[in-house]
C-alpha positions as a Markdown table, in Angstrom:
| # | Residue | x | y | z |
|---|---|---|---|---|
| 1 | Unk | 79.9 | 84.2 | -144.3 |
| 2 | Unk | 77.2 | 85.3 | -141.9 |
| 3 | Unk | 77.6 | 87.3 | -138.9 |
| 4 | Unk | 75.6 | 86.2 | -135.9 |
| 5 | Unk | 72.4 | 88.8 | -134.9 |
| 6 | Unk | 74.2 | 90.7 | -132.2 |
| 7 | Unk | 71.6 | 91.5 | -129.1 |
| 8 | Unk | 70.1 | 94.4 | -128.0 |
| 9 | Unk | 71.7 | 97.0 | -125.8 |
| 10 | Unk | 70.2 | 96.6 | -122.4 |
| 11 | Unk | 67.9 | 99.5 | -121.6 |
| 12 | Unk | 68.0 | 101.8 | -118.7 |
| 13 | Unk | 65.4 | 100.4 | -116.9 |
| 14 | Unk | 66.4 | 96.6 | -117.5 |
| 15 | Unk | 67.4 | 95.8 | -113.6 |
| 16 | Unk | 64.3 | 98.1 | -112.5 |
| 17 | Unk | 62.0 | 94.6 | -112.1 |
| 18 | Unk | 64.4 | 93.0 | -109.8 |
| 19 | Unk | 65.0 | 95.9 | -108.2 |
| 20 | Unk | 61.7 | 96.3 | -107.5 |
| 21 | Unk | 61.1 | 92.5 | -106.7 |
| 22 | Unk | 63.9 | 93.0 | -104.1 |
| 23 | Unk | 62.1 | 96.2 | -102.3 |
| 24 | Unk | 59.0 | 94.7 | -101.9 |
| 25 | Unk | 60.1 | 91.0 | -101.1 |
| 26 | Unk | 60.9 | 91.3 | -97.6 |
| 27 | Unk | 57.8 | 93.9 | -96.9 |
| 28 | Unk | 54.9 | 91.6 | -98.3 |
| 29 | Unk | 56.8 | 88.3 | -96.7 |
| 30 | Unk | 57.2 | 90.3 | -93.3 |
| 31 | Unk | 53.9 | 91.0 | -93.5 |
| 32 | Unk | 53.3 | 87.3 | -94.5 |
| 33 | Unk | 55.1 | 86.3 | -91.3 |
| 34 | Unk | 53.5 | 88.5 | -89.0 |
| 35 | Unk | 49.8 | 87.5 | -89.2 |
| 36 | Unk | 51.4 | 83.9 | -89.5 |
| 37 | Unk | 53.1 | 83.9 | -85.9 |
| 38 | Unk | 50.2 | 86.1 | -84.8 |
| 39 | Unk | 47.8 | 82.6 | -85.5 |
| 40 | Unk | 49.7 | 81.2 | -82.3 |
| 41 | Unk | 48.0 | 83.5 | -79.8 |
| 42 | Unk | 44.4 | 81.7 | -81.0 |
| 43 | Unk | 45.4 | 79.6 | -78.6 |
| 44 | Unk | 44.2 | 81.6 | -75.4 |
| 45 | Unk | 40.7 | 81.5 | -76.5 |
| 46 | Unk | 40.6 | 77.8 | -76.1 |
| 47 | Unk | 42.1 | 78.0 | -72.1 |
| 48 | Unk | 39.5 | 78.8 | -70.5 |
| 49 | Unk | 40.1 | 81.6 | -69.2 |
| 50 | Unk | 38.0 | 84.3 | -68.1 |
| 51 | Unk | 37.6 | 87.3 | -69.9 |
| 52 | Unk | 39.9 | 89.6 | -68.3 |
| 53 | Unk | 42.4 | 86.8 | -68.5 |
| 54 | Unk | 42.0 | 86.2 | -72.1 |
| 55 | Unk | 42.6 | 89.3 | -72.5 |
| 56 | Unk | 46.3 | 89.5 | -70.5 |
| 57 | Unk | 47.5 | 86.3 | -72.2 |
| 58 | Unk | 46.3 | 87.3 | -75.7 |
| 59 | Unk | 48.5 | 90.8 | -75.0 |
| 60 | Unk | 51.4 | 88.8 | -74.0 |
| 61 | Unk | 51.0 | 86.4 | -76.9 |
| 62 | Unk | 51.4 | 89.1 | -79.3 |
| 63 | Unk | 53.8 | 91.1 | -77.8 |
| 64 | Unk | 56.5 | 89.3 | -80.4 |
| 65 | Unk | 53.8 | 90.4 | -83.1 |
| 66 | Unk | 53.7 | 93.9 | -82.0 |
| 67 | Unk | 57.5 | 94.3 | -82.0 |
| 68 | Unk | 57.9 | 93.3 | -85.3 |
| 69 | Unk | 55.1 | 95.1 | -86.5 |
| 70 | Unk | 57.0 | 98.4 | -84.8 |
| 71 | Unk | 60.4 | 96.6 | -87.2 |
| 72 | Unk | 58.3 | 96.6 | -90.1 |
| 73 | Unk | 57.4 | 100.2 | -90.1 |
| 74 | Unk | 61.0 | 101.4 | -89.3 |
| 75 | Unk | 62.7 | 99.4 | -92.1 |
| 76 | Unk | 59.5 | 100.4 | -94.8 |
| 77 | Unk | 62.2 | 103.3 | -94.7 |
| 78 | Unk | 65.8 | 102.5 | -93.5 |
| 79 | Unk | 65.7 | 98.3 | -94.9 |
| 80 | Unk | 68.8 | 97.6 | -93.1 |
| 81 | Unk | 66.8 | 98.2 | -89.7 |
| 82 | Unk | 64.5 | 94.9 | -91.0 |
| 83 | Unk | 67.5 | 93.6 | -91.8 |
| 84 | Unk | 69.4 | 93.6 | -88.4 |
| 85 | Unk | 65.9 | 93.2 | -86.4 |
| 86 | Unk | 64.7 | 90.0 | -88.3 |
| 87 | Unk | 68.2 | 88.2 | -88.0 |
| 88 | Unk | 68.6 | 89.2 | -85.2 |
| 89 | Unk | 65.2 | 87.6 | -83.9 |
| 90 | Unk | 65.6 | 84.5 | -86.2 |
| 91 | Unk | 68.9 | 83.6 | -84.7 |
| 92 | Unk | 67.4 | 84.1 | -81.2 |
| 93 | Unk | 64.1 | 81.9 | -81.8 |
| 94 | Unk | 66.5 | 79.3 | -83.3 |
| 95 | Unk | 69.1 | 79.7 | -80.0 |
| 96 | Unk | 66.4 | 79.7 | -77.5 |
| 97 | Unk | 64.0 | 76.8 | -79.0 |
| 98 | Unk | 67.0 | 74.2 | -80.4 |
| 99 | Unk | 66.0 | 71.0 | -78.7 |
| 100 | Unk | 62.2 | 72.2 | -76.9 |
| 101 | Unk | 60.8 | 71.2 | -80.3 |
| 102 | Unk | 61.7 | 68.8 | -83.7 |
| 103 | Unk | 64.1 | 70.6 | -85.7 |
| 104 | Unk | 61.6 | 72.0 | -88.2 |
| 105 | Unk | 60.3 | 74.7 | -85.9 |
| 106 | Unk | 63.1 | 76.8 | -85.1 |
| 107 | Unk | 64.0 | 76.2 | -88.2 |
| 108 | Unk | 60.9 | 77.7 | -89.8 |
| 109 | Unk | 60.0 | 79.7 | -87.0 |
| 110 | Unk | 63.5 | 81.1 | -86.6 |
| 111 | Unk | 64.7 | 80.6 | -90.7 |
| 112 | Unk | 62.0 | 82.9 | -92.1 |
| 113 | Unk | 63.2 | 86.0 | -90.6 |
| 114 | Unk | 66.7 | 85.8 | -91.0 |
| 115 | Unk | 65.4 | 84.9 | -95.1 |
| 116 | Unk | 63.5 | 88.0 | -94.6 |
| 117 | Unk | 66.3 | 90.0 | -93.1 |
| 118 | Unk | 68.7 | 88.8 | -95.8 |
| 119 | Unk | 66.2 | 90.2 | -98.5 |
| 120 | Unk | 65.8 | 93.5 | -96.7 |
| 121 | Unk | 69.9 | 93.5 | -96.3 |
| 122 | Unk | 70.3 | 93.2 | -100.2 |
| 123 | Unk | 67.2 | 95.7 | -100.9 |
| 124 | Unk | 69.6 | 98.0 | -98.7 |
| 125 | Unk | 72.6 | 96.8 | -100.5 |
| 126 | Unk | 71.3 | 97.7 | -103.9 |
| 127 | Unk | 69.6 | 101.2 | -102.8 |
| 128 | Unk | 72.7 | 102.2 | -101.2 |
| 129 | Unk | 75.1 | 101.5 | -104.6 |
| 130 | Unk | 72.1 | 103.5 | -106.6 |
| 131 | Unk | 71.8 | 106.5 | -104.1 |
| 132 | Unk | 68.0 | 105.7 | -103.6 |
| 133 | Unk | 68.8 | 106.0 | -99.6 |
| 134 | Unk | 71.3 | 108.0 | -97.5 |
| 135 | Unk | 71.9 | 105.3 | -95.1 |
């Protein structure tokens, strides 16, 4: 009678990769999403406006971008401020646009973040149970 191979003994560093998958996730995809919504305020350039006008409707088209930017640097070190921030601005997006537009723009405009926030909730999660962060 043969005895089945019995599997290797998971290393130290097994859960390292996803680990690491799930700390830089919601960085590179905030990142993603930031130039993305920042595309919208092309727009002004098209108006007609004078230059001095461009230039005030161009600020206030990327005052959402410069928020998040400020979001992004603060949760780089404490994740569950990306997390709270990029919910909470998803779930606003989707509560203030339902009905202005077809379904599929709050819902990518407004589902994006909170998948973002989630990720940066669970890369909190995980470096709170391992004592990688205080908070």
């Amino acid at each position: 009678m043969t005895t089945a191979p019995s599997l290797p003994a998971p290393q130290h560093g097994t859960h390292r990769g996803w680990r690491r998958a799930l700390h830089w996730a919601p960085r590179v995809l905030s990142i993603l999403f930031i130039a993305f919504i920042s595309l919208f305020a092309l727009d002004v350039f098209g108006a007609g406006y004078s230059p001095w006008e461009t230039l005030v409707a161009l600020t206030m088209h990327l005052i959402p971008t410069f928020l998040l930017i400020v979001v992004v640097v603060a949760a780089w070190r404490w994740p569950w401020v990306g997390a709270l921030a990029f919910c909470g601005f998803g779930a606003w997006y989707i509560v203030t646009s339902w009905g202005m537009f077809d379904w599929t723009a709050p819902a990518l405009i407004g589902g994006v973040p909170i998948g973002v926030g989630l990720l940066f909730l669970g890369d909190w999660m995980v470096r709170r149970r391992h004592g990688m962060i205080p908070l």
